[in-house]
ZAMIDREN-473880 format. One record per residue (C-alpha): z, x, y; residue in one letter; residue number from 1. Coordinates in Angstrom, 3 decimals, always signed. Each point is the difference from the previous one (the first is absolute). Layout:
N
zz:xx:yy:type:seq
Z:X:Y:A:NUM $
...
END
This chain:
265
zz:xx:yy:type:seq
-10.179:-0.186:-12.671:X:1 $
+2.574:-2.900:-0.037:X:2 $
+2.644:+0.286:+2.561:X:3 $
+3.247:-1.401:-0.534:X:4 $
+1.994:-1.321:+2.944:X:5 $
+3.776:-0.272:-0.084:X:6 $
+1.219:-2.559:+1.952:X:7 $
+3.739:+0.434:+0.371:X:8 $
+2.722:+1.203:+2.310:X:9 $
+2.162:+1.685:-2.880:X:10 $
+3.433:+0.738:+0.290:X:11 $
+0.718:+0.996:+3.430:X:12 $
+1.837:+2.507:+0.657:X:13 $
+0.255:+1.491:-3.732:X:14 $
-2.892:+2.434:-1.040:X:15 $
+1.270:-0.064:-3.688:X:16 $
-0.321:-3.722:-0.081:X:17 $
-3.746:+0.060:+1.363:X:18 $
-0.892:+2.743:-2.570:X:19 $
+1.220:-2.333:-2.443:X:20 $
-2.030:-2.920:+1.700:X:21 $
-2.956:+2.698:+0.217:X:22 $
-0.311:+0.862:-3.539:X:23 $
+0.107:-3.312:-1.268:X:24 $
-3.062:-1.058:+2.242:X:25 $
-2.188:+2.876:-0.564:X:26 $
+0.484:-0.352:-3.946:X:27 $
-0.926:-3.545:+0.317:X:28 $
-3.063:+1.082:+2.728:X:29 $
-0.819:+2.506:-3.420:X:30 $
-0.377:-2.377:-2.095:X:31 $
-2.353:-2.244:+1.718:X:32 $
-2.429:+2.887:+0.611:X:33 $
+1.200:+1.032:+3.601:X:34 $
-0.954:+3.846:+1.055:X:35 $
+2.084:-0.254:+3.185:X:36 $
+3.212:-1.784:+0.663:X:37 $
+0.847:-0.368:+4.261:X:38 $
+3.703:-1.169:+1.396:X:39 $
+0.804:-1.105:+3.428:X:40 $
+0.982:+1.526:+2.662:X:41 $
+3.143:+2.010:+0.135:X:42 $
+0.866:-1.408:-4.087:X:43 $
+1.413:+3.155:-0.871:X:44 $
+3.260:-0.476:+2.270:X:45 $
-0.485:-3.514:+1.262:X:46 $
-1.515:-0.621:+3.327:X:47 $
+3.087:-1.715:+2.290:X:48 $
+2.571:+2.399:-1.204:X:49 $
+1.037:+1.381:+3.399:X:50 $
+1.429:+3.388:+0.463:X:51 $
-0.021:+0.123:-3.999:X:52 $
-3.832:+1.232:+0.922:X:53 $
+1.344:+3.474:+0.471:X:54 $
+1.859:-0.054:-2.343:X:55 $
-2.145:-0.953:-2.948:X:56 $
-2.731:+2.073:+1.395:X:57 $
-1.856:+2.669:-1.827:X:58 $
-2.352:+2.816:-0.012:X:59 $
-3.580:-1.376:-1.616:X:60 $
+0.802:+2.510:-2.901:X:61 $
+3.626:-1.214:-0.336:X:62 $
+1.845:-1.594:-3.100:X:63 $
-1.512:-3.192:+0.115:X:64 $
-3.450:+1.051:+0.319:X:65 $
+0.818:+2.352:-3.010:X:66 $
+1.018:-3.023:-1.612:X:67 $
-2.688:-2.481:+1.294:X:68 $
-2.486:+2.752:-1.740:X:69 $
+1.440:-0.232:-2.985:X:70 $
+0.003:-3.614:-0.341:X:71 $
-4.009:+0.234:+1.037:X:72 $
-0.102:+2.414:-2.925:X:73 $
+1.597:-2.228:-2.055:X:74 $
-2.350:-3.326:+0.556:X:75 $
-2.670:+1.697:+0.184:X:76 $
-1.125:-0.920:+3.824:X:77 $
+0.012:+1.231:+3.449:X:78 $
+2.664:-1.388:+2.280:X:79 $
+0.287:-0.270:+3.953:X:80 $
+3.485:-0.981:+1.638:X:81 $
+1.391:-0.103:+3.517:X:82 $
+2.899:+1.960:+0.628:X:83 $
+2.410:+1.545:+2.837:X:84 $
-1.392:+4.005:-0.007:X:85 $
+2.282:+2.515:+1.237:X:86 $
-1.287:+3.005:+1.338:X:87 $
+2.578:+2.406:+1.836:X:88 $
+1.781:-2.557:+2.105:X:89 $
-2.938:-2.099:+0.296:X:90 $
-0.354:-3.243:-1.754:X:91 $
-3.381:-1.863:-0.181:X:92 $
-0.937:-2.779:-1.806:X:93 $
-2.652:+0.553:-2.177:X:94 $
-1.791:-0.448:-3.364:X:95 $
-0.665:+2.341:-2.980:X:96 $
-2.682:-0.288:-2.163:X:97 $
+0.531:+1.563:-3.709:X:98 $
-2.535:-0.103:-2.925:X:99 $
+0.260:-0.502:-3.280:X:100 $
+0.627:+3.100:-1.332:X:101 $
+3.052:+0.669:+2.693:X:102 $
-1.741:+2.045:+3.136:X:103 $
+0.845:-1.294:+2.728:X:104 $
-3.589:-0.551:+2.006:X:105 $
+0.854:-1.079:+2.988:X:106 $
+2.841:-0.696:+2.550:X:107 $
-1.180:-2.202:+3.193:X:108 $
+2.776:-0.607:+3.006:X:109 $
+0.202:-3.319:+2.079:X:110 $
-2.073:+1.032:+3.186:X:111 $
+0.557:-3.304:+1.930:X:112 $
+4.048:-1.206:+0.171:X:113 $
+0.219:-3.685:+0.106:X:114 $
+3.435:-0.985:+2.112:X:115 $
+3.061:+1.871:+0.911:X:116 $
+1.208:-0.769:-3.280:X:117 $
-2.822:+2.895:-0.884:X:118 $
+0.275:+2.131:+3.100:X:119 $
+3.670:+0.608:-0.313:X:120 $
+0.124:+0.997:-3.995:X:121 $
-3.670:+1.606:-0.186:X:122 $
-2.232:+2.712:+1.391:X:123 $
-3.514:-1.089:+0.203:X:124 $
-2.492:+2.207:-1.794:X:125 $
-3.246:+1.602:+1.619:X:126 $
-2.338:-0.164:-2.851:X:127 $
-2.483:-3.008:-0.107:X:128 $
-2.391:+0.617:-3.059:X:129 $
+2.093:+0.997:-3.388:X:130 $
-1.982:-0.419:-3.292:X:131 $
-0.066:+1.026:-3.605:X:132 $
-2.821:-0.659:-3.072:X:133 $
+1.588:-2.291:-2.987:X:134 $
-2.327:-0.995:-2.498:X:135 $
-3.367:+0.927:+2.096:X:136 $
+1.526:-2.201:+3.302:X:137 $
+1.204:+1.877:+3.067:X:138 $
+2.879:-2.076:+0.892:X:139 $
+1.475:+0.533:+3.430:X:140 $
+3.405:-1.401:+1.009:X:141 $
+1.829:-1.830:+3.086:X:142 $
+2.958:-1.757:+0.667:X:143 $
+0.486:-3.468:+1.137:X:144 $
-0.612:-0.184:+3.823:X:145 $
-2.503:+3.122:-0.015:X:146 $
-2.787:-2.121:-1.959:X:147 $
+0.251:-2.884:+3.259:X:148 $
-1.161:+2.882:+1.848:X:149 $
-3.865:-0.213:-0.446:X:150 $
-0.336:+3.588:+0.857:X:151 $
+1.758:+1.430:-2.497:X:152 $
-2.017:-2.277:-3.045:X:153 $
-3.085:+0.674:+1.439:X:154 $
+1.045:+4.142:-0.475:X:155 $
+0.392:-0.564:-3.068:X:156 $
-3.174:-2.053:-0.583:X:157 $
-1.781:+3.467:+1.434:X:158 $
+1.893:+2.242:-2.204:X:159 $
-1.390:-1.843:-3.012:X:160 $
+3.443:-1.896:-0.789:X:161 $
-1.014:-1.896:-3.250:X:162 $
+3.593:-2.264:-0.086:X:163 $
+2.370:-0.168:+2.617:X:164 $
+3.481:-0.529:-1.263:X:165 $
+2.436:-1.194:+2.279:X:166 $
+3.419:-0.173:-0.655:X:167 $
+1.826:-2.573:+2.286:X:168 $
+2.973:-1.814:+1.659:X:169 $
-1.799:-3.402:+0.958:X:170 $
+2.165:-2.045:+1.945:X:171 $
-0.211:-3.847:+1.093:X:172 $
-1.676:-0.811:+2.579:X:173 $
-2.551:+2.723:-0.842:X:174 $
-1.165:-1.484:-3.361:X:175 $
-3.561:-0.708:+1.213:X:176 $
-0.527:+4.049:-0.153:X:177 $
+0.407:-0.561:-3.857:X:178 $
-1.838:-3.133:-0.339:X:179 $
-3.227:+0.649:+3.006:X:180 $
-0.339:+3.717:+1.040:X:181 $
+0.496:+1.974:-3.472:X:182 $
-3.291:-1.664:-1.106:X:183 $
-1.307:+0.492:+3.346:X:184 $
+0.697:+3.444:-0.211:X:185 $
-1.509:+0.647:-3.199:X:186 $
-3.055:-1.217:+1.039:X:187 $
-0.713:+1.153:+3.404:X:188 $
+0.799:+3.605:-1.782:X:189 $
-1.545:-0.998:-3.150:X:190 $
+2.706:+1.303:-2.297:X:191 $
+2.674:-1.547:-2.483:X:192 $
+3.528:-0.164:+1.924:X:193 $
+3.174:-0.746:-2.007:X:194 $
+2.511:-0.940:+2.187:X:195 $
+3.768:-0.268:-1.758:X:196 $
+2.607:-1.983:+1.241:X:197 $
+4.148:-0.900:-0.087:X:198 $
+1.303:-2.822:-0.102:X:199 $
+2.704:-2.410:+0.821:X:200 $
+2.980:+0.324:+2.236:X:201 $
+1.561:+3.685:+0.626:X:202 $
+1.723:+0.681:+3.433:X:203 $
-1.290:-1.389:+3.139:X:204 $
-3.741:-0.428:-1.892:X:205 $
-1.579:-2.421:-2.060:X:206 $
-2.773:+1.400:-1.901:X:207 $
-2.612:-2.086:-1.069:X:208 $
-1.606:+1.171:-3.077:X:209 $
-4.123:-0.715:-0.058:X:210 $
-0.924:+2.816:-1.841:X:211 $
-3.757:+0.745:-0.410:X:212 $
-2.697:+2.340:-0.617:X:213 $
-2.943:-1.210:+1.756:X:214 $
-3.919:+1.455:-0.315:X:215 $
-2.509:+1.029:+1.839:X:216 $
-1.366:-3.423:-0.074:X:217 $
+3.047:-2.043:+1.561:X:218 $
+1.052:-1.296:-2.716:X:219 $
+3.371:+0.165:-1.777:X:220 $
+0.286:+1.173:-3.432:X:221 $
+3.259:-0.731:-0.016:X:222 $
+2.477:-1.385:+1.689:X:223 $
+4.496:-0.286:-0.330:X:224 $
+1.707:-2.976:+0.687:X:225 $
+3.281:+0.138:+1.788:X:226 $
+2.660:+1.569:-2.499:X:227 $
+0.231:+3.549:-2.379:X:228 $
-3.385:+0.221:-1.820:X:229 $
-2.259:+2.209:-1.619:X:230 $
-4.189:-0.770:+0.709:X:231 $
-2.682:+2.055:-1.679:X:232 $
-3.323:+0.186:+1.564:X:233 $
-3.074:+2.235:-0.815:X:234 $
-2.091:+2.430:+2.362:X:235 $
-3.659:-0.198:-0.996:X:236 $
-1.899:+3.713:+1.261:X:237 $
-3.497:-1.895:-1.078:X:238 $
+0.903:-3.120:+2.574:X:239 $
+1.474:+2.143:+2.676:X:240 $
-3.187:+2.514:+0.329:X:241 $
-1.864:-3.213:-0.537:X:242 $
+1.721:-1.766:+3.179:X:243 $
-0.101:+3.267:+2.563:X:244 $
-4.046:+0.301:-1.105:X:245 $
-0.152:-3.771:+1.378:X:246 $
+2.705:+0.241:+2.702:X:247 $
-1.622:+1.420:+3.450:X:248 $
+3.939:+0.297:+2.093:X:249 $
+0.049:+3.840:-0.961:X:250 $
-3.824:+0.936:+0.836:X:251 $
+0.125:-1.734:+2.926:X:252 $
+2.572:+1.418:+1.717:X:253 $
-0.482:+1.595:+3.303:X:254 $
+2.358:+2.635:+0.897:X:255 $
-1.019:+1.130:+3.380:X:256 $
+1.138:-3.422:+1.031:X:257 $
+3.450:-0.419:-1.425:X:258 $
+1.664:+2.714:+2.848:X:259 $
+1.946:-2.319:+1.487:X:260 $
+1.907:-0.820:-3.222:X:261 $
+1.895:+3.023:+0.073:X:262 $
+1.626:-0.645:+3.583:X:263 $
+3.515:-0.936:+0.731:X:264 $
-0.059:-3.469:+1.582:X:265 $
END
């Protein structure tokens, strides 16, 4: 399947403007083949928007997604974007996941808050392992800081998560995350991760773009530069059943050991 990553920050602050900004890029991610088209974090709303959060937040079955379904339906592809969910008077910040025919498949919240910026505006969720089948791949999701947590790729390695998409908020200094431990992750899990950045200047942050979606081998199939840009890349089933036959990490686990990992320091 070839995954299309859109790297841009939008129109912060306007969801009309980032529909706009979101149909454009998923008819271009059409037309060069692409089955699934993944934003950044939070590109629904903008991420540094403030107390606008609550505001712009919506249930995962609200008027955007209605509308985000229909542009899926429309180009022909699946499409997963970060957004501020609203549920009662809870807000977290998640990521929904909608095919190409309009369901909506899947709806993962941030478990791990990165910041007070996070803390005060979101709820952390409490479920680690959220998937969905596209095209014969179970694709799981996270959200930015939760894939630096090996714990929670390595669930997802055991659950049978084919790609990882990871919608995220990548901020200097942290840009080694995009350029060292998303390929690091991939393999030691031996999955694809795509892992979808902002960029530029909003707020207090500077996000630093680095887009990829890395394989089970290491290696970077492709890879953003610094400003608002759209990379394809392919998942290959063959080469990824291919590289867990050859890759011991999983089979060689040891369970029984690993107690200790689950204690508060």
């Amino acid at each position: 399947m070839r995954t299309a990553l859109l790297q841009s920050s939008g129109r912060p602050g306007s969801t009309v403007e980032n529909l706009k900004v979101l149909d454009e890029a998923a008819g271009r991610a059409a037309a060069a083949g692409a089955g699934l088209l993944v934003t950044a974090e939070m590109f629904l709303t903008g991420y540094a928007i403030g107390d606008d959060i609550g505001r712009l937040a919506e249930p995962a079955d609200g008027d955007c997604a209605d509308a985000i379904a229909e542009i899926a339906t429309h180009h022909g592809l699946a499409i997963a974007y970060g957004y501020p969910e609203r549920s009662g008077d809870t807000v977290f910040n998640s990521a929904q996941l909608i095919s190409a025919d309009g369901t909506r498949l899947a709806n993962y919240r941030k478990t791990h808050l990165f910041g007070c910026f996070e803390r005060d505006h979101f709820t952390p969720g409490d479920l680690p392992v959220v998937q969905a089948e596209i095209d014969g791949l179970r694709v799981g999701i996270l959200i930015c800081y939760d894939v630096e947590f090996p714990e929670n790729v390595r669930a997802h390695a055991l659950a049978g998560t084919d790609l990882l998409i990871v919608p995220t908020a990548q901020m200097h200094p942290f840009q080694f995350v995009a350029e060292s431990m998303i390929p690091v992750r991939a393999f030691e899990n031996q999955m694809y991760v795509a892992y979808v950045n902002r960029v530029g200047q909003e707020g207090e942050f500077e996000f630093v773009g680095l887009s990829t979606l890395a394989g089970p081998d290491g290696v970077a199939r492709t890879r953003a530069g610094r400003g608002e840009e759209l990379v394809l890349a392919d998942t290959d089933p063959a080469f990824l059943a291919a590289s867990r036959e050859n890759n011991p990490y999983l089979r060689d686990r040891r369970p029984g050991l690993y107690g200790p990992l689950v204690r508060t320091p």
